[in-house]
N, CA, C and O atoms as a Tinker XYZ file with bonds, in Angstrom:
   308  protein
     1  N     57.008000   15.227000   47.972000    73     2
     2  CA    55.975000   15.898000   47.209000    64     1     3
     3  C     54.680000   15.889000   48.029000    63     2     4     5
     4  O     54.187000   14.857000   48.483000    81     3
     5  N     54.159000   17.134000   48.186000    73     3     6
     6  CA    53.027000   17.159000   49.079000    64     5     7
     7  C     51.888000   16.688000   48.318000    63     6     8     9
     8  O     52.193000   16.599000   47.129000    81     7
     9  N     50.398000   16.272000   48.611000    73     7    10
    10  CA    49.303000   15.229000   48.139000    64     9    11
    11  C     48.497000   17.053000   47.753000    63    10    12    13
    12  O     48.427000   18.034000   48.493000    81    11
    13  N     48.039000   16.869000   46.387000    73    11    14
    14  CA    47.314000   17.662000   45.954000    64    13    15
    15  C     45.656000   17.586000   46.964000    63    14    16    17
    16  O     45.004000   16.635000   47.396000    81    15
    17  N     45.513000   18.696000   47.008000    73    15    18
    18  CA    43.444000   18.535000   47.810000    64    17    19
    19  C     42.886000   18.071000   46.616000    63    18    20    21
    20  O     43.390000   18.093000   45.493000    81    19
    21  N     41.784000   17.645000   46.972000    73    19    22
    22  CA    40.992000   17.142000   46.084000    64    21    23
    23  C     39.741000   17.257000   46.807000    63    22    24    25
    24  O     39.784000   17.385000   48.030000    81    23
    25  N     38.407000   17.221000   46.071000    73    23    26
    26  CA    37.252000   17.200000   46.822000    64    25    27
    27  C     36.134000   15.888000   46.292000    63    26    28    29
    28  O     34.986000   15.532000   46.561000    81    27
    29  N     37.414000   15.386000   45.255000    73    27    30
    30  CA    36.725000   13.820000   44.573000    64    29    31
    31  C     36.117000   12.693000   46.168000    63    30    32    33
    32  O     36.455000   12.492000   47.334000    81    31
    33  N     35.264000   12.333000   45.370000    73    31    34
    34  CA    35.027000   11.298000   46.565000    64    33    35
    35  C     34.275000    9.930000   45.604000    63    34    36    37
    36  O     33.232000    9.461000   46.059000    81    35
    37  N     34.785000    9.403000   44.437000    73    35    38
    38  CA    35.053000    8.438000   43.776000    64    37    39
    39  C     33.464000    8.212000   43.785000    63    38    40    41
    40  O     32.965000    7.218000   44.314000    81    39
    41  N     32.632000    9.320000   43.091000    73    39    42
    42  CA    31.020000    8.972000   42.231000    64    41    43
    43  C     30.864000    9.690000   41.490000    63    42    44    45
    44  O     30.033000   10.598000   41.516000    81    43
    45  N     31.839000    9.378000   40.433000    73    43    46
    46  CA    32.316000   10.214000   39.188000    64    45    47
    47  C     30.988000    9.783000   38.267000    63    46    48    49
    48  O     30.663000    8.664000   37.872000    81    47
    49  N     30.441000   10.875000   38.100000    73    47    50
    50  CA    29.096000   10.846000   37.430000    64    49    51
    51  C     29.026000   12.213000   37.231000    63    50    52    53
    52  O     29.545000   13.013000   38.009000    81    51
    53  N     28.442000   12.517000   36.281000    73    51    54
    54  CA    27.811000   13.718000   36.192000    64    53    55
    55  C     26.406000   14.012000   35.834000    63    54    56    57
    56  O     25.753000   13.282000   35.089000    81    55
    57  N     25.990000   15.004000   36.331000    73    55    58
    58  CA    24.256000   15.312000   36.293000    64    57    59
    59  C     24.351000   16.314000   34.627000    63    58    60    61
    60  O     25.098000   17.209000   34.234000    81    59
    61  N     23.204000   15.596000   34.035000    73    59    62
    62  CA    23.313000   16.493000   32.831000    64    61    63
    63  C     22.907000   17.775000   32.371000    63    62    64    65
    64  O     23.255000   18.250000   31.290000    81    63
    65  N     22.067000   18.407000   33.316000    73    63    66
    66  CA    21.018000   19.334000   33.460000    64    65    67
    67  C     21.609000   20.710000   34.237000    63    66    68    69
    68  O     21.064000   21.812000   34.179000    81    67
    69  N     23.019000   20.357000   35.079000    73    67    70
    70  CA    23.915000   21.210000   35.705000    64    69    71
    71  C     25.197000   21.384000   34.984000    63    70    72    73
    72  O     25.795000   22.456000   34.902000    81    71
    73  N     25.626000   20.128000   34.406000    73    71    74
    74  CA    27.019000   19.821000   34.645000    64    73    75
    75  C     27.848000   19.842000   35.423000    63    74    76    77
    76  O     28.976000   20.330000   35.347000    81    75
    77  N     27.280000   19.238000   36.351000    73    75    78
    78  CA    28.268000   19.367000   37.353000    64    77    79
    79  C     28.046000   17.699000   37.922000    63    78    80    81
    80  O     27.059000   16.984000   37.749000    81    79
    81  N     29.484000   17.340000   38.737000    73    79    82
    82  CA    29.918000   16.119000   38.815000    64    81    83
    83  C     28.789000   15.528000   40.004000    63    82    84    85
    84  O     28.661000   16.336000   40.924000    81    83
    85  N     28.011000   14.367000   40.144000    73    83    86
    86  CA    26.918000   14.771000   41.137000    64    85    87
    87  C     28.183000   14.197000   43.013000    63    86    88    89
    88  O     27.776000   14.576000   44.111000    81    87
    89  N     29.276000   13.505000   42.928000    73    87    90
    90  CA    30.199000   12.953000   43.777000    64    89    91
    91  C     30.654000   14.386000   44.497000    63    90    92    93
    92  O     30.283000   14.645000   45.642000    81    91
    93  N     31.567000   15.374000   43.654000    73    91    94
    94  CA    32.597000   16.431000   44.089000    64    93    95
    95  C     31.769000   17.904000   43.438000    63    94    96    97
    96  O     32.280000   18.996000   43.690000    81    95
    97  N     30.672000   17.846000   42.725000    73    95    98
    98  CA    30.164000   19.173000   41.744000    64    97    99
    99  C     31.332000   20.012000   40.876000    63    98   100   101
   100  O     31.365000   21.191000   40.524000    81    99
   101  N     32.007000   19.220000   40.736000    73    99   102
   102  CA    33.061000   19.963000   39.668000    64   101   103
   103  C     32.530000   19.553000   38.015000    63   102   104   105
   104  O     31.899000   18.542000   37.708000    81   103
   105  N     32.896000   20.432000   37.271000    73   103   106
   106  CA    32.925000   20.500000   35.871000    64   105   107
   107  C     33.799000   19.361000   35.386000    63   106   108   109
   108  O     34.842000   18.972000   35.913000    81   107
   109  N     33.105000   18.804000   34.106000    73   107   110
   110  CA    34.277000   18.067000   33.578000    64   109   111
   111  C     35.450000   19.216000   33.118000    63   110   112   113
   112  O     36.565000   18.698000   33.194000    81   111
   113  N     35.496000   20.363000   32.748000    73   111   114
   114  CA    36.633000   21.068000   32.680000    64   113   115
   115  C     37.574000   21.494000   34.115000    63   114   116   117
   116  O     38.782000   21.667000   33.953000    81   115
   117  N     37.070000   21.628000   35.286000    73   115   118
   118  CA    37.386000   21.906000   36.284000    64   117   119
   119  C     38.059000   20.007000   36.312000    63   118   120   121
   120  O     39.128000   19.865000   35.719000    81   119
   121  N     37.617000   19.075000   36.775000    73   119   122
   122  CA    38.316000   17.918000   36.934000    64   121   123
   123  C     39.250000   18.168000   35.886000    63   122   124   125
   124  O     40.343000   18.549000   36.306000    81   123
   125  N     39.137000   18.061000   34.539000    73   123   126
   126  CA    40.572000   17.997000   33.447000    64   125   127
   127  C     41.597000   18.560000   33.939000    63   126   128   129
   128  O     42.754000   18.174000   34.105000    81   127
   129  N     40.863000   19.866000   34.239000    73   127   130
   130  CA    42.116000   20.971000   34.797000    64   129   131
   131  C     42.881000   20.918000   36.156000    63   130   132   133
   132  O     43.704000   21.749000   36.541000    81   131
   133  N     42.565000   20.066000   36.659000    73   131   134
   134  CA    42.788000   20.161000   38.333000    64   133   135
   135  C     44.150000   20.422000   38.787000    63   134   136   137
   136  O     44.579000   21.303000   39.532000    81   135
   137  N     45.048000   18.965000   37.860000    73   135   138
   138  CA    45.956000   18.957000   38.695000    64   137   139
   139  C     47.081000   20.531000   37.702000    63   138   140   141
   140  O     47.942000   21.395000   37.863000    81   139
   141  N     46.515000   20.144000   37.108000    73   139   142
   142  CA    47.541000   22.526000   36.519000    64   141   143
   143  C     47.364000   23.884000   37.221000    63   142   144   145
   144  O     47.997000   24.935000   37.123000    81   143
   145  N     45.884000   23.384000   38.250000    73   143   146
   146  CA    45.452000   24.430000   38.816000    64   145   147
   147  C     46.427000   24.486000   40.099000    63   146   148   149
   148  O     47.044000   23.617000   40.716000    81   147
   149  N     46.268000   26.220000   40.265000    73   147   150
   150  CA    47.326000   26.383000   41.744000    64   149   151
   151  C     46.340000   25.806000   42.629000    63   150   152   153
   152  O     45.260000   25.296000   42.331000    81   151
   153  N     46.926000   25.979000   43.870000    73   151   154
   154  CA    46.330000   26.134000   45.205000    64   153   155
   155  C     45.257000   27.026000   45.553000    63   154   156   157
   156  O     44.281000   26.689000   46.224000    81   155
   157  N     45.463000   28.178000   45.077000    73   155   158
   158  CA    44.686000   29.116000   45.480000    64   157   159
   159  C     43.731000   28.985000   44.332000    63   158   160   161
   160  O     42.901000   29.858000   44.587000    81   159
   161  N     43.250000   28.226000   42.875000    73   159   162
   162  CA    42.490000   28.159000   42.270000    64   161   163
   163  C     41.850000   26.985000   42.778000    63   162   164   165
   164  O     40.749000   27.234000   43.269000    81   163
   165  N     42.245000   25.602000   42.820000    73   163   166
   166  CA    41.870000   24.924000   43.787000    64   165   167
   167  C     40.561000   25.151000   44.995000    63   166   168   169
   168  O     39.445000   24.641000   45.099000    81   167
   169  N     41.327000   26.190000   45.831000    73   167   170
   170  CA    40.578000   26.546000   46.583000    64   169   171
   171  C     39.172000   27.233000   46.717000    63   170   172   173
   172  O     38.342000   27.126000   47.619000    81   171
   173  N     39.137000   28.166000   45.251000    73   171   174
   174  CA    38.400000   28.918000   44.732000    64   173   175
   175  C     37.500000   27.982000   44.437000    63   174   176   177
   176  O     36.506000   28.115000   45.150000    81   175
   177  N     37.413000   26.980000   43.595000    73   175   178
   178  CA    36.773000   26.543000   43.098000    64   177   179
   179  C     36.017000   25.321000   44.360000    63   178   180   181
   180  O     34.800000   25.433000   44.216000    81   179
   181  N     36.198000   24.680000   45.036000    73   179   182
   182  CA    36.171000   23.873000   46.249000    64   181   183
   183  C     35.342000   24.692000   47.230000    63   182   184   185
   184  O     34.578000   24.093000   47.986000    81   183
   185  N     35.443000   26.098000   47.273000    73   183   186
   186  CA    34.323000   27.234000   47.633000    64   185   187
   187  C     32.979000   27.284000   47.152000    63   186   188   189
   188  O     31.980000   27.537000   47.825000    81   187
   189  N     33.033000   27.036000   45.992000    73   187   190
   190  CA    31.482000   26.611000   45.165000    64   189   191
   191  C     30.880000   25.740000   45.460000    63   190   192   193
   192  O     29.650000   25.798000   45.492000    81   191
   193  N     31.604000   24.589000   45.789000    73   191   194
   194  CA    31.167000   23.193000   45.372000    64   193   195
   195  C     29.948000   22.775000   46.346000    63   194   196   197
   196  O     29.422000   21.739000   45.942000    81   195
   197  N     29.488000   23.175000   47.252000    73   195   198
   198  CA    28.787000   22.807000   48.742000    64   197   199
   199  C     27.253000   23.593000   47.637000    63   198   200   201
   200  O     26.334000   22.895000   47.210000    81   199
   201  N     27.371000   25.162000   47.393000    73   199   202
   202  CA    25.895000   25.560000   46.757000    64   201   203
   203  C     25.328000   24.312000   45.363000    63   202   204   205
   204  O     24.243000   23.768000   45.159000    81   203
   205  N     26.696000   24.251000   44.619000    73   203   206
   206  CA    26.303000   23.202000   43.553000    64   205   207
   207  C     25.968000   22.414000   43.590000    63   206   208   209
   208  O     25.010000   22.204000   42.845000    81   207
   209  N     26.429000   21.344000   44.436000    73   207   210
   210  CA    25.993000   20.167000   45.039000    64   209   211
   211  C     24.567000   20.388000   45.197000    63   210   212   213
   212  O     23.649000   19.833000   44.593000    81   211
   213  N     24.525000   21.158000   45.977000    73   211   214
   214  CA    22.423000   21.304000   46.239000    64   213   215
   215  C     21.630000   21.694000   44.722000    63   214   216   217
   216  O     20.433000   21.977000   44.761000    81   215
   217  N     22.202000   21.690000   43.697000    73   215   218
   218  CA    21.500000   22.291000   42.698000    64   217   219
   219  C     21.446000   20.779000   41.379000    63   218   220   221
   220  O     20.807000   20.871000   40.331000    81   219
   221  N     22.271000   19.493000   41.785000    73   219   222
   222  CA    21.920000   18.647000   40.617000    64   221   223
   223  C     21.077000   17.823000   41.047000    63   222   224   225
   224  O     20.829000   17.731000   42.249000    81   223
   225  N     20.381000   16.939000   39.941000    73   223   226
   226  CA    19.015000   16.544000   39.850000    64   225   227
   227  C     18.799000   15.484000   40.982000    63   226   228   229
   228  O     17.996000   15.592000   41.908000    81   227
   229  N     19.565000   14.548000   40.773000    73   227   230
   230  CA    19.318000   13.691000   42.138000    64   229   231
   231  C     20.841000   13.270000   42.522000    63   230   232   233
   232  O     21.826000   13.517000   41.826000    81   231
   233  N     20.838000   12.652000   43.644000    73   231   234
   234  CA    21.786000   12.237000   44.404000    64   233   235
   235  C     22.275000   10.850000   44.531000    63   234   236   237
   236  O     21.427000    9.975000   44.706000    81   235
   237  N     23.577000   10.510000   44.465000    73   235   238
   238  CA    23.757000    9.047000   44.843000    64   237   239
   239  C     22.852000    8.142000   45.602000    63   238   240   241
   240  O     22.150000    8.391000   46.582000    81   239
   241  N     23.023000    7.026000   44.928000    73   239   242
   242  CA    21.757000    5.808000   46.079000    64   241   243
   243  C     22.896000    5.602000   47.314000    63   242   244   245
   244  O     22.823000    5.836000   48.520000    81   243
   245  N     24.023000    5.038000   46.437000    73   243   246
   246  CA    25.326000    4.720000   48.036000    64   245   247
   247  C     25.377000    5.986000   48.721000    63   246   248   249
   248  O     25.065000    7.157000   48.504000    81   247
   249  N     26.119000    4.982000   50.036000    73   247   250
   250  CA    26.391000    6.410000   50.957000    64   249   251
   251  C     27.703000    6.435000   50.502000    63   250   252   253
   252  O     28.443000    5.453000   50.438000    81   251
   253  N     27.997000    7.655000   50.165000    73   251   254
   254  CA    29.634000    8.188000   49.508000    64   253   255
   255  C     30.401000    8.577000   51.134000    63   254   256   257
   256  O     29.983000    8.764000   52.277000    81   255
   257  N     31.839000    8.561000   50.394000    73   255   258
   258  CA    33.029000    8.566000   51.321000    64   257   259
   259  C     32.125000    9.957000   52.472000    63   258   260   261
   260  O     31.744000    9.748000   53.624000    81   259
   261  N     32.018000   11.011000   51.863000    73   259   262
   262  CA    31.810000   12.128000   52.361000    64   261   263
   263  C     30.136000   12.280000   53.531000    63   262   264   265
   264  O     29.816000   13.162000   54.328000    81   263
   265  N     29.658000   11.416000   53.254000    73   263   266
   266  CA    28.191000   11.215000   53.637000    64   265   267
   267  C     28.649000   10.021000   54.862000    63   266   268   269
   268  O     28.252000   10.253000   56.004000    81   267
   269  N     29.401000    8.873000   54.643000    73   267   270
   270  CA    30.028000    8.788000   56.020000    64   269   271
   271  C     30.804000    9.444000   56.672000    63   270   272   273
   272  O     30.402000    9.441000   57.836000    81   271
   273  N     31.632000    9.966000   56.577000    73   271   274
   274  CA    32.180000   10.881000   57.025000    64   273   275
   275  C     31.466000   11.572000   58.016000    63   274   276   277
   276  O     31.320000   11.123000   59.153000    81   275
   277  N     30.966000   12.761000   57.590000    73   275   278
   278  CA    29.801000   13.158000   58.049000    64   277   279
   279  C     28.835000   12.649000   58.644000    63   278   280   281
   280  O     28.375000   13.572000   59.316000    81   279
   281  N     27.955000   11.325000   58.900000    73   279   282
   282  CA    27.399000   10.489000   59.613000    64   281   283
   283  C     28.579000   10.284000   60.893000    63   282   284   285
   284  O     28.296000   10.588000   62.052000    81   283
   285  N     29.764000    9.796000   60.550000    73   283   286
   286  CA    30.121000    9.287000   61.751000    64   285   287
   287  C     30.768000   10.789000   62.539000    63   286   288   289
   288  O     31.016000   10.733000   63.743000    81   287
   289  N     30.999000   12.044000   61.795000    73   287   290
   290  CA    31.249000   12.696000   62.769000    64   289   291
   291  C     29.934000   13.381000   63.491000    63   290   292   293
   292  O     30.035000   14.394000   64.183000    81   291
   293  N     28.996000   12.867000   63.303000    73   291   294
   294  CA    27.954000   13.492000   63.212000    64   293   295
   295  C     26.745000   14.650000   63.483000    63   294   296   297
   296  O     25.990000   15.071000   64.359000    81   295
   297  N     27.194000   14.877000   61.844000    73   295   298
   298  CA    27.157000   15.880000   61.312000    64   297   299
   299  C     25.881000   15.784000   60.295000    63   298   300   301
   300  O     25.506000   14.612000   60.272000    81   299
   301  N     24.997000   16.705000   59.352000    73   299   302
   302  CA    24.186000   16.264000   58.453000    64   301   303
   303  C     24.571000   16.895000   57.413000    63   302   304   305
   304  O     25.107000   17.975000   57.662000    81   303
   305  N     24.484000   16.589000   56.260000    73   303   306
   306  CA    24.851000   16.919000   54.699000    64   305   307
   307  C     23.901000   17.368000   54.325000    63   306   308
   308  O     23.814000   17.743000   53.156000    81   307
């Protein structure tokens, strides 16, 4: 069985003012729905997520999986 994508990066929080997750910017309906969604919805939605991200109120204090990541390839978020 192949590993579903995901764009979680475990700072499951959400901003209240967007709704959107402030870790991955997904919806709590988009997370519910994830694993029913195809691939190609998946994808669709994982397309958004980079503008959203810039649009909730504030940002994690930790550095998240994705923010090292990015540091060590380095890269800036």
């Amino acid at each position: 069985m192949a590993a579903i994508e995901s764009p979680c990066i475990l700072v499951c929080s959400m901003d209240m003012k967007t709704g959107y997750c402030f870790g991955c910017g997904r919806t709590r309906d988009e997370i519910s729905a994830w694993l029913d969604m195809t691939p190609v919805q998946r994808r669709e939605v994982m397309a958004l997520l980079p503008a959203r991200l810039e649009t909730v109120e504030r940002r994690p204090r930790r550095e998240t999986r994705r923010t090292r990541m990015a540091r060590e390839r380095g890269q800036v978020i």
